[in-house]
C-alpha positions as CSV (number, residue, x, y, z in Angstrom):
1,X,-3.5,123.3,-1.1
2,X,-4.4,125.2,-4.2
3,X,-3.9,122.2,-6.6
4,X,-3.7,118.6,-7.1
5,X,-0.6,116.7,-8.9
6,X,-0.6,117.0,-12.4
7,X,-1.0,114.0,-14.3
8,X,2.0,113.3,-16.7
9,X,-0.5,111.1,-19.2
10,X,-3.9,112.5,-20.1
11,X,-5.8,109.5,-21.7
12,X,-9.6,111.2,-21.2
13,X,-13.0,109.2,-21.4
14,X,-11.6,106.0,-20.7
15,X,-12.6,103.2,-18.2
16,X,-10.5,103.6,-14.9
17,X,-9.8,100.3,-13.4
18,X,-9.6,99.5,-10.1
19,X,-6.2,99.4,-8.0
20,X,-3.8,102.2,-7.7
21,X,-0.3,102.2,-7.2
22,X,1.9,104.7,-5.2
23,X,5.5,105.2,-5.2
24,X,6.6,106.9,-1.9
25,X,10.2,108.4,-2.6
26,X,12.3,110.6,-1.3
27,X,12.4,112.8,-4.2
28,X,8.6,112.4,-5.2
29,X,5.6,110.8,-5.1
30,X,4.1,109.2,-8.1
31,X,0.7,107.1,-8.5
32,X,-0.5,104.6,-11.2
33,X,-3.7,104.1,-12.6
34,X,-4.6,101.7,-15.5
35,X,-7.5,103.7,-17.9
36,X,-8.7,102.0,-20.2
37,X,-5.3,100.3,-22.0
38,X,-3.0,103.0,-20.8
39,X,-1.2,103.5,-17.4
40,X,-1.4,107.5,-16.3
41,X,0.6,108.8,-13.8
42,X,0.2,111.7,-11.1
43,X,3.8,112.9,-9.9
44,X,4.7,115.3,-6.8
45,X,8.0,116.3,-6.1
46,X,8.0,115.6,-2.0
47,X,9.4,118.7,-0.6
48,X,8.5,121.9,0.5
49,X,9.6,125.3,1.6
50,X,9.0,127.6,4.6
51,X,8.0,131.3,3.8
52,X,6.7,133.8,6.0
53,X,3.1,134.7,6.0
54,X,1.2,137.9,4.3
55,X,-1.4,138.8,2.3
56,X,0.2,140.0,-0.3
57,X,2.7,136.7,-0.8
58,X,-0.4,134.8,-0.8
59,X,-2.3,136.4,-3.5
60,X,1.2,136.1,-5.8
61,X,1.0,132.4,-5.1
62,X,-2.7,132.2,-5.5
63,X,-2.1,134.0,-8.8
64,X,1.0,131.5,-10.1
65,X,-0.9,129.0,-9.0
66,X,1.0,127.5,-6.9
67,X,1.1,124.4,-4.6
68,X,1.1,125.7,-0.7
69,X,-0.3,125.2,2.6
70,X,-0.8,127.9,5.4
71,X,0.0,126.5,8.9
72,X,1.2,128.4,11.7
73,X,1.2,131.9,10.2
74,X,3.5,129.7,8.2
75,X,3.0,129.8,3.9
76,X,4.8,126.3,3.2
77,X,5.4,126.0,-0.6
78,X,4.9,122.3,-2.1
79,X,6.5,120.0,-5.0
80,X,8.2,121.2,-8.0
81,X,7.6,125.5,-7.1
82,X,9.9,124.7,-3.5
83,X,12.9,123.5,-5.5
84,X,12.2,127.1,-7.6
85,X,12.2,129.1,-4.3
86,X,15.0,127.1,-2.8
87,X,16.9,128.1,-5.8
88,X,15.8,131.3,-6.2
89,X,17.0,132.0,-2.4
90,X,20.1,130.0,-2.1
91,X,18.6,127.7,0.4
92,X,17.4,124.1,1.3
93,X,14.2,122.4,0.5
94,X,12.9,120.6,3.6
95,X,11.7,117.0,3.1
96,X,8.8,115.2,4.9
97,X,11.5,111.8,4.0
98,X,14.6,111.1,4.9
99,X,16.4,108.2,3.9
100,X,13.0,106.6,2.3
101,X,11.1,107.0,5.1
102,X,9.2,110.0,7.5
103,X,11.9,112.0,9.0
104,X,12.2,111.8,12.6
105,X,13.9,115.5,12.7
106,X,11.2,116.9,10.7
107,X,8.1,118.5,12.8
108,X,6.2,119.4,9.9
109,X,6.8,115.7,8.4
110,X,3.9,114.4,8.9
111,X,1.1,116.8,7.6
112,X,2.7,117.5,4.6
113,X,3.5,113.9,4.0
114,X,0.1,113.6,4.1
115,X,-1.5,116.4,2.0
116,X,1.1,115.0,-0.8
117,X,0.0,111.5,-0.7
118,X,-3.8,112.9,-0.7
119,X,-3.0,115.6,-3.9
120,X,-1.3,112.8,-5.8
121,X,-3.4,109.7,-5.4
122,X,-7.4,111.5,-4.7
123,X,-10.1,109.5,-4.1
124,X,-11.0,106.2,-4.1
125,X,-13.0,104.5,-6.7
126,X,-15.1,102.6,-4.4
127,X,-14.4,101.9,-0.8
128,X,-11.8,99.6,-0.1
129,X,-10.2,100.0,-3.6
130,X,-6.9,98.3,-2.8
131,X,-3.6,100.2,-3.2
132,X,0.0,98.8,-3.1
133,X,2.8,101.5,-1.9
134,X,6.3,101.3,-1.9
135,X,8.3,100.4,0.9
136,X,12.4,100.2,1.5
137,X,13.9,97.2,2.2
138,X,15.1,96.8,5.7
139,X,19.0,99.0,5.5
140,X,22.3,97.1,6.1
141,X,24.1,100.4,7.1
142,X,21.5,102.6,9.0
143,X,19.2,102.2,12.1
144,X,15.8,103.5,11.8
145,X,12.5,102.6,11.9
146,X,10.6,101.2,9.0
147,X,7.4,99.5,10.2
148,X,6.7,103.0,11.8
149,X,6.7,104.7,8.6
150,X,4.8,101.6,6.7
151,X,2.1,102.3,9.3
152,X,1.7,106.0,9.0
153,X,1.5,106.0,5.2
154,X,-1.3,102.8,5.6
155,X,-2.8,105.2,8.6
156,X,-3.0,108.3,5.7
157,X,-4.2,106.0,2.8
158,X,-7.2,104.1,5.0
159,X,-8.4,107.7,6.1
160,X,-9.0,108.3,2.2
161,X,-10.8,105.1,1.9
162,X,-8.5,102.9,0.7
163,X,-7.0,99.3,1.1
164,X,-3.4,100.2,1.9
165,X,-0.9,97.4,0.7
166,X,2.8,97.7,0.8
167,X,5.5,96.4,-1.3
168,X,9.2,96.3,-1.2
169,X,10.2,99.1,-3.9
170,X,13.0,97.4,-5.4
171,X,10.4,94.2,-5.7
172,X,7.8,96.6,-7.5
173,X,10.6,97.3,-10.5
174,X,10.6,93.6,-10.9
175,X,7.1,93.3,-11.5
176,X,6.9,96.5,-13.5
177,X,9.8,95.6,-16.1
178,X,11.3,91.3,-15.9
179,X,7.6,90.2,-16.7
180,X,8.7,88.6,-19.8
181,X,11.7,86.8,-17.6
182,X,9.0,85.3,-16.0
183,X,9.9,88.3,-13.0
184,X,13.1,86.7,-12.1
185,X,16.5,89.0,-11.9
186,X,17.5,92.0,-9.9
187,X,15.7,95.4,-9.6
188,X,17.4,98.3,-8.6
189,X,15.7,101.7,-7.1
190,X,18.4,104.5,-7.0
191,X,16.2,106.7,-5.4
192,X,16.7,110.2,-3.3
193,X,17.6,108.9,-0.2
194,X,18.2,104.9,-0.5
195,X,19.0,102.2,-3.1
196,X,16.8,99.8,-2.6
197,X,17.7,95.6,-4.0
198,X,15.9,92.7,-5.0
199,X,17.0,89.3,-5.9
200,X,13.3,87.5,-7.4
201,X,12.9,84.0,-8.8
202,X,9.7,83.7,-10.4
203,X,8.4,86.8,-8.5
204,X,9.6,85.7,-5.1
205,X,12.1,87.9,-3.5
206,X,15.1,85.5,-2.6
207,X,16.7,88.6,-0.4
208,X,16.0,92.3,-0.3
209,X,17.9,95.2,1.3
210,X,18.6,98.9,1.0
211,X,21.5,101.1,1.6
212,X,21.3,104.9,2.9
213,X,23.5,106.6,0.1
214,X,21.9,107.6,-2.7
215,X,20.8,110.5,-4.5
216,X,21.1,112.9,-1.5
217,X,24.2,111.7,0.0
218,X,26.1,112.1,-3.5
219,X,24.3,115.8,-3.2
220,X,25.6,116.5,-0.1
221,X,29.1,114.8,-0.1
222,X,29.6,116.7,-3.5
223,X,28.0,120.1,-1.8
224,X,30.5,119.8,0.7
225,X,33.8,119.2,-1.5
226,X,33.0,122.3,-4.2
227,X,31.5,124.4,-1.5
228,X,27.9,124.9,-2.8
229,X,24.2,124.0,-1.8
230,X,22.8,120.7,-2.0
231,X,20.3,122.5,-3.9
232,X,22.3,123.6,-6.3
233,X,24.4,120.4,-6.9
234,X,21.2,118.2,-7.4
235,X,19.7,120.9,-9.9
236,X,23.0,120.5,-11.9
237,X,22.2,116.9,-11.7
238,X,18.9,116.6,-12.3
239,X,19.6,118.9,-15.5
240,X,22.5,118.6,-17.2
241,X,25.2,115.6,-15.3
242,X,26.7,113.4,-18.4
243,X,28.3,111.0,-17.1
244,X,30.0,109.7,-20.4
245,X,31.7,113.1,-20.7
246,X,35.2,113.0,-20.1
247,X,36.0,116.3,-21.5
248,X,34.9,120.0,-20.3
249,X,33.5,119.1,-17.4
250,X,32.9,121.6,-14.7
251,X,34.1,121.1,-10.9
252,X,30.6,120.3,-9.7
253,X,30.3,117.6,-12.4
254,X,33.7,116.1,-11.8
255,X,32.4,115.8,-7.9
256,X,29.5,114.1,-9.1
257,X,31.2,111.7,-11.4
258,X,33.3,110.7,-8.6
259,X,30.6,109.9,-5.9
260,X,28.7,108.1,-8.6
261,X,31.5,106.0,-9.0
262,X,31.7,105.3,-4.8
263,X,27.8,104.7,-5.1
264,X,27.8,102.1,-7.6
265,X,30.5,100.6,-6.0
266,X,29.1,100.4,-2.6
267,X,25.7,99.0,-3.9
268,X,27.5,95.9,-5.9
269,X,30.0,95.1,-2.8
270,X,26.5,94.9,-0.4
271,X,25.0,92.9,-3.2
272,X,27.8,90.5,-3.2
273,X,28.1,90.2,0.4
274,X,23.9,89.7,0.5
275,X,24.6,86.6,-2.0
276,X,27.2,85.0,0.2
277,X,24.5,85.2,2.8
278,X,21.9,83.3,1.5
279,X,21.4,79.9,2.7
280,X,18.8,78.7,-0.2
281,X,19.7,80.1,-3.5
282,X,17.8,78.9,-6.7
283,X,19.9,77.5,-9.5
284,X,18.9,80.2,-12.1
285,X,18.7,78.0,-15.3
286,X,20.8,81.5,-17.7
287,X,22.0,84.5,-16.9
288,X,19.7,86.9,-15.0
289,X,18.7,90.7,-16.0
290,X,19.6,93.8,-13.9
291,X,17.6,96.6,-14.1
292,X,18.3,100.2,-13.2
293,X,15.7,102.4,-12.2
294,X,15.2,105.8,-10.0
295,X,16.0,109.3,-10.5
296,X,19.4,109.1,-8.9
297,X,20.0,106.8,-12.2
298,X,18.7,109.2,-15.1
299,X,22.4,111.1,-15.8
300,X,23.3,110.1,-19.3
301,X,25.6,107.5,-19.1
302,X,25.0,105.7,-16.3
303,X,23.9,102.3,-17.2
304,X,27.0,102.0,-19.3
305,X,29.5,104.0,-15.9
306,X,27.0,100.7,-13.8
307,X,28.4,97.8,-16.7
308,X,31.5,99.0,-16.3
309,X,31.8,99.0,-13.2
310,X,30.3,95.2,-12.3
311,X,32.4,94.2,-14.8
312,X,35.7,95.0,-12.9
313,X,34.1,93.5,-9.6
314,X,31.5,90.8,-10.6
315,X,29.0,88.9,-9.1
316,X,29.2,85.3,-8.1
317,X,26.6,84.3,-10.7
318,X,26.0,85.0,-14.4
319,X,25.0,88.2,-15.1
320,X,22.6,89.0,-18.4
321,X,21.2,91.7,-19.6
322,X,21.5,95.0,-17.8
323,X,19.5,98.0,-19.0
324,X,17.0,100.6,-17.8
325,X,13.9,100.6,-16.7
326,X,11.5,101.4,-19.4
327,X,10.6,104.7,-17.4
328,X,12.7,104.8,-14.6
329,X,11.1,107.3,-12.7
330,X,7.9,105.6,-13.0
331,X,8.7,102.2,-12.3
332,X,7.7,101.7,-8.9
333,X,4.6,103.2,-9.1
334,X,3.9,100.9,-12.2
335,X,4.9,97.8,-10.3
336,X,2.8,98.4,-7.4
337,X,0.1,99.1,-9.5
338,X,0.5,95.3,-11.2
339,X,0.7,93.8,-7.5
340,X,-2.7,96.5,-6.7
341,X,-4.6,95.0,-10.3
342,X,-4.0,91.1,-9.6
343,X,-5.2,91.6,-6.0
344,X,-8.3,93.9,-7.7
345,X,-9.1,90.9,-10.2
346,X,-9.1,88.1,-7.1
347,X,-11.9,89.9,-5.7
């Protein structure tokens, strides 16, 4: 690899506390440290992209300074510069994730999955330093295997040292962003390839669950009904989606608007079906807070498309405040670093 993640906060020459925590997403993977007063983050976006082998290629990427491996007589592209060359070519990024967890389909899955978490988090401070990651909730409409993937990620961070911890990502939103709700309400991770849910009272989960459409499946849905790459739909989305705008829009964002619509849908029906199932639910004493976080929810205009939404088809309970995450894409990562620092400060 020819670099590590950069970090998105620089806050140089200040203590570094122990406990890390590490978002493992579809789209990327983030990690939190707390130095000194401040939280910095390292972010990789977790894809790559298969070129063929020469000297000469290798030198230009040497020279960009770009994120690769060589495997294989294989020259396998990494993070942010293999959405470029997917682009550039017309084709797919391949993902070590699918769905939230390691792809089954994908042979290369699990080295690069691994190189990615190693770029992004580094070293431990000390042996042992503990580390929360993210997990999805078990999925109400899809069949795979999660305690497979929680064990190779644990498996990749105790070879760098660490104590691996996971926690349910949906939970770790909770404890990044309802601590002045005394981490009670519902977190919501609109991630790549899930939506992840949590229910909390007083930071105990009351359910948890995720669904497989997210992110991708609006990408690909959408890909298919204009007739374009994946690719290409989730760069218009990731750049310049509005969803506010009813006015001017172009065919690929009239797509989108439509399958966000399906999305949110789909996640509030699950949620109300999820309450009907509980057997023990607290009475919440007012109205409890949503939040909304993941890249899937950064379009302009979401959280009020969301309100409007679970307005028409409400939930059996009172709802408060709904609003973003302070940093959506960095939520996770934050909350698993609160779980990481409480356990750090027990020792």
């Amino acid at each position: 690899m020819r670099k590590t993640a950069p970090a998105e906060k620089e806050n140089p020459g200040q203590i570094v506390h122990k406990g890390k925590g590490v978002d493992i997403g579809t789209m990327f993977v983030k990690c939190a440290v707390k130095e000194g007063d401040a939280v910095v983050f390292r972010s990789q976006r977790n894809a790559f992209f298969e070129i063929d082998y020469t000297d000469f290629t290798k030198k230009i990427l040497n020279n960009s300074k770009v994120n690769y491996i060589v495997k294989d007589n294989k020259l396998y592209v990494l993070g942010d510069e293999a959405l470029q060359f997917a682009n550039m070519f017309n084709k797919e990024t391949r993902r070590p994730l699918s769905r939230g967890v390691i792809s089954p389909t994908e042979k290369e899955a699990l080295p690069i999955m691994e190189l990615l978490i190693k770029s992004v988090v580094g070293a431990p401070a000390c042996d042992g330093e503990v580390v929360y990651f993210s997990v999805p909730g078990e999925p109400l409409d899809a069949d795979f295997n999660v305690m497979y993937h929680i064990k190779m990620i644990e498996g990749f961070l105790k070879a760098l040292g660490y104590a691996p911890k996971p926690v349910n990502e949906a939970h770790a939103v909770i404890l990044s962003e309802l601590s002045e709700e005394e981490f009670t309400g519902i977190g919501l991770s609109f991630g790549g390839g899930m939506v992840n849910v949590c229910l909390s009272y007083m930071s105990v989960p009351i359910f948890k669950f995720s669904v497989a459409k997210s992110g991708d499946w609006i990408d690909q849905q959408v890909a298919m009904a204009v007739n374009e790459t994946a690719s290409r739909v989730s760069a218009v989305k990731e750049t310049s989606l509005d969803l506010s705008k009813t006015r001017n829009v172009s065919k690929i964002e009239s797509a989108l608007s439509i399958y966000y619509n399906h999305l949110i849908e789909y996640v509030i029906e699950n949620i109300k079906q999820e309450f009907t199932k509980a057997k023990k639910m607290p009475q919440f004493a007012k109205p409890i807070p949503i939040i909304l976080s993941g890249g899937t929810s950064l379009p302009k205009g979401f959280c009020q498309r969301f309100k409007e939404i679970l307005e028409h088809l409400k939930l059996p309970m009172a709802v408060g405040d709904v609003r973003m995450a302070a940093q959506p894409l960095r939520s996770v990562a934050k909350g698993a670093l609160v779980a990481a620092s409480v356990e750090e400060d027990k020792k």
